[in-house]
C-alpha atoms as an extended CHARMM CRD file, in Angstrom:
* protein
*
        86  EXT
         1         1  UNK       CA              0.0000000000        0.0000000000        0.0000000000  PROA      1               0.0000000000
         2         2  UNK       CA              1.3120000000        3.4370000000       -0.6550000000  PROA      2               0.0000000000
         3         3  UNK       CA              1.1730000000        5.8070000000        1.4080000000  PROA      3               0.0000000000
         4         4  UNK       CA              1.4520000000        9.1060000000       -1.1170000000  PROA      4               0.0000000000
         5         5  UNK       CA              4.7840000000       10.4320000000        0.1160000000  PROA      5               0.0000000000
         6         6  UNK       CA              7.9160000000        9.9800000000       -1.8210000000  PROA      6               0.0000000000
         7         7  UNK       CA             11.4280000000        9.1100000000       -0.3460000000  PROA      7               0.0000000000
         8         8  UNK       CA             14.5140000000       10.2830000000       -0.6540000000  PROA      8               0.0000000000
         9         9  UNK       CA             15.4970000000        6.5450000000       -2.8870000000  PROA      9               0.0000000000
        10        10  UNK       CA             12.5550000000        6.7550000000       -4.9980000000  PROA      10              0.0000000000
        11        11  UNK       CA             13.8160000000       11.0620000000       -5.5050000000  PROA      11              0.0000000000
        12        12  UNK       CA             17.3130000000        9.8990000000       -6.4740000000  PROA      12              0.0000000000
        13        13  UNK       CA             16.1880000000        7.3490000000       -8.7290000000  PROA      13              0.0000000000
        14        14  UNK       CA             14.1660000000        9.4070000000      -10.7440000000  PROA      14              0.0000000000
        15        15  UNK       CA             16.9940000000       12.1550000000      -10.6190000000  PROA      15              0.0000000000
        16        16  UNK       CA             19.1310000000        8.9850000000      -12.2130000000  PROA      16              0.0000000000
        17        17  UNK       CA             16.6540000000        8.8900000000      -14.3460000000  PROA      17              0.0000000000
        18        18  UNK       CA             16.8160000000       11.8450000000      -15.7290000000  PROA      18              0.0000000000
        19        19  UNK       CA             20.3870000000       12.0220000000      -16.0870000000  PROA      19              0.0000000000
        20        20  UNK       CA             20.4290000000        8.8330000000      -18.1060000000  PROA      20              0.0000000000
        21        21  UNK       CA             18.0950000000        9.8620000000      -20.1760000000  PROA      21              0.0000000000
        22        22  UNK       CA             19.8920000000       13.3240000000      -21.2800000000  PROA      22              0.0000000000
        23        23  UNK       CA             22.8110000000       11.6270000000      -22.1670000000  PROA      23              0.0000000000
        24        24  UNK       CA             21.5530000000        9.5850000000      -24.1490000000  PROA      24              0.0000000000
        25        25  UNK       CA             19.7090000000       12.3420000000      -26.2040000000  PROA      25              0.0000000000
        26        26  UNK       CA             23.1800000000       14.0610000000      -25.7960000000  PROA      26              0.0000000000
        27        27  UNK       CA             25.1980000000       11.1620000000      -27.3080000000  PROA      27              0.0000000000
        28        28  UNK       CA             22.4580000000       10.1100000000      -30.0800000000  PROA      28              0.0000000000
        29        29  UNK       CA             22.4720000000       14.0540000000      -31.2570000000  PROA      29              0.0000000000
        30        30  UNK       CA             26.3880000000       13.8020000000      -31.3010000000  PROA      30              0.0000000000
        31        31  UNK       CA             26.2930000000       10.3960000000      -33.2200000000  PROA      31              0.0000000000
        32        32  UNK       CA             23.7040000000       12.0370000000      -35.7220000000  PROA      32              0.0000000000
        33        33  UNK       CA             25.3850000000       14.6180000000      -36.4240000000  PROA      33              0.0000000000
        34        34  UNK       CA             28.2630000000       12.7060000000      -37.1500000000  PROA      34              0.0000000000
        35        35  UNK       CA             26.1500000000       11.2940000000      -39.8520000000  PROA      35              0.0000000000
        36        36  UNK       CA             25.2140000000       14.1920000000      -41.3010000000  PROA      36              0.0000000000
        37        37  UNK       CA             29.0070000000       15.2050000000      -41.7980000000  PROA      37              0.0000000000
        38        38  UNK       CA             29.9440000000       12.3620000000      -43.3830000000  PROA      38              0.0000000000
        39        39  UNK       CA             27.0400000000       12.2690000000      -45.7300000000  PROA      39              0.0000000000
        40        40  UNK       CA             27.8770000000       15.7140000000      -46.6650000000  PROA      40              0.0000000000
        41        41  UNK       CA             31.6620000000       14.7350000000      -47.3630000000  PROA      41              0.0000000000
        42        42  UNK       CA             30.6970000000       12.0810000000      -49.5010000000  PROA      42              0.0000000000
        43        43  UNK       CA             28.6880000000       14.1320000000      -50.9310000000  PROA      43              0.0000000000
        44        44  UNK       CA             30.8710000000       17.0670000000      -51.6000000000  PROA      44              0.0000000000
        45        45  UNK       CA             33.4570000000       14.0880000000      -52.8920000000  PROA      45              0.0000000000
        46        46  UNK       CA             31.0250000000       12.8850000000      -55.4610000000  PROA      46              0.0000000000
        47        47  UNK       CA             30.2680000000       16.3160000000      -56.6120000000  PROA      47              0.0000000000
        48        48  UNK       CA             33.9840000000       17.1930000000      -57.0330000000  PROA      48              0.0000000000
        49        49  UNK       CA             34.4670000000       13.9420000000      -59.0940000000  PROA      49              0.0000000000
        50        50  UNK       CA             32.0370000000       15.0080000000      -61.3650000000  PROA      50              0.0000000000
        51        51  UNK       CA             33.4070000000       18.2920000000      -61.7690000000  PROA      51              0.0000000000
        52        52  UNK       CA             37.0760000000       17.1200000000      -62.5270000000  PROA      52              0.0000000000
        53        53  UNK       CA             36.7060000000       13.2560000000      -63.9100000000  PROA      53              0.0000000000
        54        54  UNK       CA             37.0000000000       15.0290000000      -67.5730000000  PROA      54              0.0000000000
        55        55  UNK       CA             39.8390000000       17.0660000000      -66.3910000000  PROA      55              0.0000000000
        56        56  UNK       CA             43.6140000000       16.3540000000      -67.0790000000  PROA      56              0.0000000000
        57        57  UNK       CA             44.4140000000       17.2900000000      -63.6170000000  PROA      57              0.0000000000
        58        58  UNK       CA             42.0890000000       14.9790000000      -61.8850000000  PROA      58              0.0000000000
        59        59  UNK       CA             44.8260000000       12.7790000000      -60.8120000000  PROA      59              0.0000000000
        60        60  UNK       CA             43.5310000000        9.3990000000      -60.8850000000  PROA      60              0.0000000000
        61        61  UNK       CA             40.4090000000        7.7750000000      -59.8480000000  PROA      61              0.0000000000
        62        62  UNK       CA             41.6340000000        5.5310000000      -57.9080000000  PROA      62              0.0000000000
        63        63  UNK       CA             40.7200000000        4.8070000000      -53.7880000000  PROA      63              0.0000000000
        64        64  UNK       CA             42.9160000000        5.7870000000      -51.1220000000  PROA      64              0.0000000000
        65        65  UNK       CA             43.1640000000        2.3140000000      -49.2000000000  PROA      65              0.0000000000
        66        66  UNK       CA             46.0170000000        3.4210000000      -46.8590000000  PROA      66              0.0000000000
        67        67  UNK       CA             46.0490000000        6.3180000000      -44.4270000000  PROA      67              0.0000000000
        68        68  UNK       CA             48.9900000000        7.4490000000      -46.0600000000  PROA      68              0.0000000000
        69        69  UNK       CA             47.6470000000        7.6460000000      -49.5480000000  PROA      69              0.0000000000
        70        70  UNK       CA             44.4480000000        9.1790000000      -48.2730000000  PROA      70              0.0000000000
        71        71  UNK       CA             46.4570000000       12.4230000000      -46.5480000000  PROA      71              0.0000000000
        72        72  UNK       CA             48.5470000000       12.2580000000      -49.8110000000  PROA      72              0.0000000000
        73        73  UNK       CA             45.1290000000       12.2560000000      -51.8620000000  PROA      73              0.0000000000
        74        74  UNK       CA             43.8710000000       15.0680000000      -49.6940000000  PROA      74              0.0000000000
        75        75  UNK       CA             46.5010000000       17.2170000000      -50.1160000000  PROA      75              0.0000000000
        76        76  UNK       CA             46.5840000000       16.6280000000      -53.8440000000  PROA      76              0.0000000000
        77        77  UNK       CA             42.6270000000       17.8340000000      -53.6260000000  PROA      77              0.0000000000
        78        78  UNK       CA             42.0170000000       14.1000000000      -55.4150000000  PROA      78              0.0000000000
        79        79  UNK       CA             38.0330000000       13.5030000000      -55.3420000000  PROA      79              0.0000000000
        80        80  UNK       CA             37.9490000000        9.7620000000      -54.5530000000  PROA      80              0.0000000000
        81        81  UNK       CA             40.1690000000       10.8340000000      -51.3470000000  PROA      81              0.0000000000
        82        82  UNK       CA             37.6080000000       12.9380000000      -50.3830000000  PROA      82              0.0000000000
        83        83  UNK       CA             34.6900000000       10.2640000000      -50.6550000000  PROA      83              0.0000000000
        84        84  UNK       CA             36.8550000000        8.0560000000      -48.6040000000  PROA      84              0.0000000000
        85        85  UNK       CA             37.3040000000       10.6680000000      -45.9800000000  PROA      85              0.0000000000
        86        86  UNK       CA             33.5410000000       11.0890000000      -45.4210000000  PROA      86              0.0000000000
């Protein structure tokens, strides 16, 4: 039977609760937006491909499979290197 009142355990677990559930909002919004950014660097990628993949200067289409070759493909502004980024 209860009696109405609430205790101080049943006070801290809904304070617990709480906390719980803000970060897990906080860490889904982080993870989300994670997303987003990488959709929009593939994106940007794929757009710059299309731009350059009848220019001379495009460098290759080839994909960076080594950290090494992606920084190198980076800093040579390479497309591909790009998409794998994101």
């Amino acid at each position: 039977m209860t009696t109405g009142h609430t205790t101080e355990s049943d006070v801290s677990l809904r304070d617990k609760g709480t906390i719980i559930h803000k970060t897990e909002l906080i860490i889904s919004n982080v993870l989300r937006g994670g997303v987003f950014l990488s959709v929009a660097v593939i994106l940007s990628g794929i757009a710059f491909f299309h731009t350059v993949k009848f220019s001379a200067t495009a460098g290759g289409f080839t994909y960076p499979d080594t950290s090494h070759g992606l920084f190198h493909g980076l800093a040579q502004g390479r497309p591909l290197a790009i998409v794998t980024l994101g």
